[in-house]
N, C-alpha and C positions, 0 to 999 in steps of 0.2 A: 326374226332377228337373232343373230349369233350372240349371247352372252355367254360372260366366262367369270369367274373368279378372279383375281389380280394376279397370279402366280403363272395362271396360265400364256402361253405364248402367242400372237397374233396368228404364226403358222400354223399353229395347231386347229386355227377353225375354218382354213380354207376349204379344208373340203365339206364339213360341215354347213358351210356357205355353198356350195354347188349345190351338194346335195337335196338341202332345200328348198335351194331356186327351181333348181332341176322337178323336185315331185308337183309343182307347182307350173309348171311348163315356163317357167321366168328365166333358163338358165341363155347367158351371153353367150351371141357368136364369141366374144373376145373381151377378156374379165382384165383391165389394166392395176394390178396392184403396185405395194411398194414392196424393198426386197425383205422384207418380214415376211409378207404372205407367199413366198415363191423359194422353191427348190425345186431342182431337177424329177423330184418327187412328185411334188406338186403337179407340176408343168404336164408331165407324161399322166399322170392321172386323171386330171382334168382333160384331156384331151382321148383319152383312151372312156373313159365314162359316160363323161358329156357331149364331147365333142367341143368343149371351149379350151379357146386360144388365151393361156393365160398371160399377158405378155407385162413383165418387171425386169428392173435390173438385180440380174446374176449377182452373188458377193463375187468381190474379187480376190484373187489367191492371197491369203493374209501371211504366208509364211514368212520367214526371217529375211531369204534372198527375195521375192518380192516388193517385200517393205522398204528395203533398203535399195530396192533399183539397182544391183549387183549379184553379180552371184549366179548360179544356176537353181532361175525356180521351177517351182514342179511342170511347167510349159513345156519347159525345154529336154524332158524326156519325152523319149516314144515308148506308148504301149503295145507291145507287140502281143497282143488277145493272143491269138493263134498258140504261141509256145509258152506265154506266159510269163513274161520279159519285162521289164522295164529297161529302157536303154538311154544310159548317162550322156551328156550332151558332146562327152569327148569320146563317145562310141564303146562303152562298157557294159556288157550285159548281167542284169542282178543275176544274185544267186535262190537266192527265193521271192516264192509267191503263196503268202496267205492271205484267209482271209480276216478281218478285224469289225467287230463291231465298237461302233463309238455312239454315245448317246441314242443306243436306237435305228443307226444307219449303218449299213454295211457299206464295209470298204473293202479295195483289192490293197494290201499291204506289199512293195515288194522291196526287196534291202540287195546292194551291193555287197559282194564277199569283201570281208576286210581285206584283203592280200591283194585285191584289187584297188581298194579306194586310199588306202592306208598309202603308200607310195605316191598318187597321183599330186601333180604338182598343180593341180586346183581347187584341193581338196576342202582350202577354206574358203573358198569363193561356193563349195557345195555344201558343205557341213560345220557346223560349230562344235560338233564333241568330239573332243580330245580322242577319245577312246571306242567309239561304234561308228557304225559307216552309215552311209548314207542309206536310207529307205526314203520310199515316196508313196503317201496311200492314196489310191483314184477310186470317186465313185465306181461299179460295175458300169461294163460298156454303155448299153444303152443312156443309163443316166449321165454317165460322164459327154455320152456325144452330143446330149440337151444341154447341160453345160457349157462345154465348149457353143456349140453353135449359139446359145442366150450370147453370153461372153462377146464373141465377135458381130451377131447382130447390134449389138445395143451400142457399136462403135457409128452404126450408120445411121445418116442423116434422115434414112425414110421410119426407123425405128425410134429416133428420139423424135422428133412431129408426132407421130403416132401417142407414145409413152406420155409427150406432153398432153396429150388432151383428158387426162385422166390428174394432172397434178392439182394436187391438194384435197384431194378427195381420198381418205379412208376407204379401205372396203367394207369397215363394219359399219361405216358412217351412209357410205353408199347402198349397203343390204336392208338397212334399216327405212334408209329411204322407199326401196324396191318395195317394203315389206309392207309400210305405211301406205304407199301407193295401190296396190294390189288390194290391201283390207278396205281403202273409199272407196277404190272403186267397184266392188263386189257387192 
């Protein structure tokens, strides 16, 4: 069973949870958690380790133009990997691409030259600051393509059936279970 101290995050013991289903030969064709235990992280690790399908809903884009259902949110650029681009929804290519760590996750960081976004007559439907232009930071490819692809699965009706059969059930509530069961019956 997965314990933690209170401080700790529910995400932080998913793998910890594979892991020792896994050494135990217990580990799920397909691990239905909630969106606590699931990141693009996650997903591709479990899957890349184990071989388990970890299936949650995605967070959705929480940004400003998101929230407010206006605007241009981070959706509506294209990342063009290849040159290393970010490309604004009315066809403007950033001026840089770094990279940004944030709590532990890497990001691609990319920002529109001000000489570009500064003039643009939808600039507040893309940005709130007076004074910088707009950047948009994306997981690295791979993780951003789990991302996206959670995202648009979990709009369909074979994926919420599925999601449903797992509601109300924790995973540590569930591991625990797994764990109790496995030690009677041994």
């Amino acid at each position: 069973m997965a314990t933690a101290i209170a401080p700790v995050q529910d995400g932080q013991l998913t793998e910890k949870i594979h892991d020792d289903l896994a050494i135990r030969d217990r580990a799920p064709a397909e691990h239905i958690v909630d969106t606590a235990h699931l990141s693009p992280a996650h997903i591709e690790r479990a899957q890349r380790i184990h071989g388990i399908r970890l299936l949650g809903p995605a967070l959705a884009d929480n940004s400003r133009q998101a929230k407010a259902a206006s605007g241009f949110e981070q959706s509506g650029f294209t990342i063009d990997w290849v040159n290393e681009q970010a490309i604004c929804p009315r066809g403007v290519m950033s001026a840089s691409w770094t990279k940004l760590n944030i709590s532990g996750h890497t990001y691609v960081q990319s920002r529109v030259a001000e000489a570009d976004c500064r003039p643009c007559p939808d600039r507040a439907r893309c940005t709130s600051s007076a004074t910088r232009s707009r950047s948009v930071a994306v997981l690295p490819r791979p993780l951003r393509e789990i991302q996206l692809r959670n995202r648009l699965d979990q709009q369909t009706e074979q994926w919420q059936r599925r999601y449903a059969t797992g509601a109300g059930i924790d995973p540590q509530q569930s591991h625990g279970i797994e764990a109790r069961v496995c030690c009677e019956s041994e």
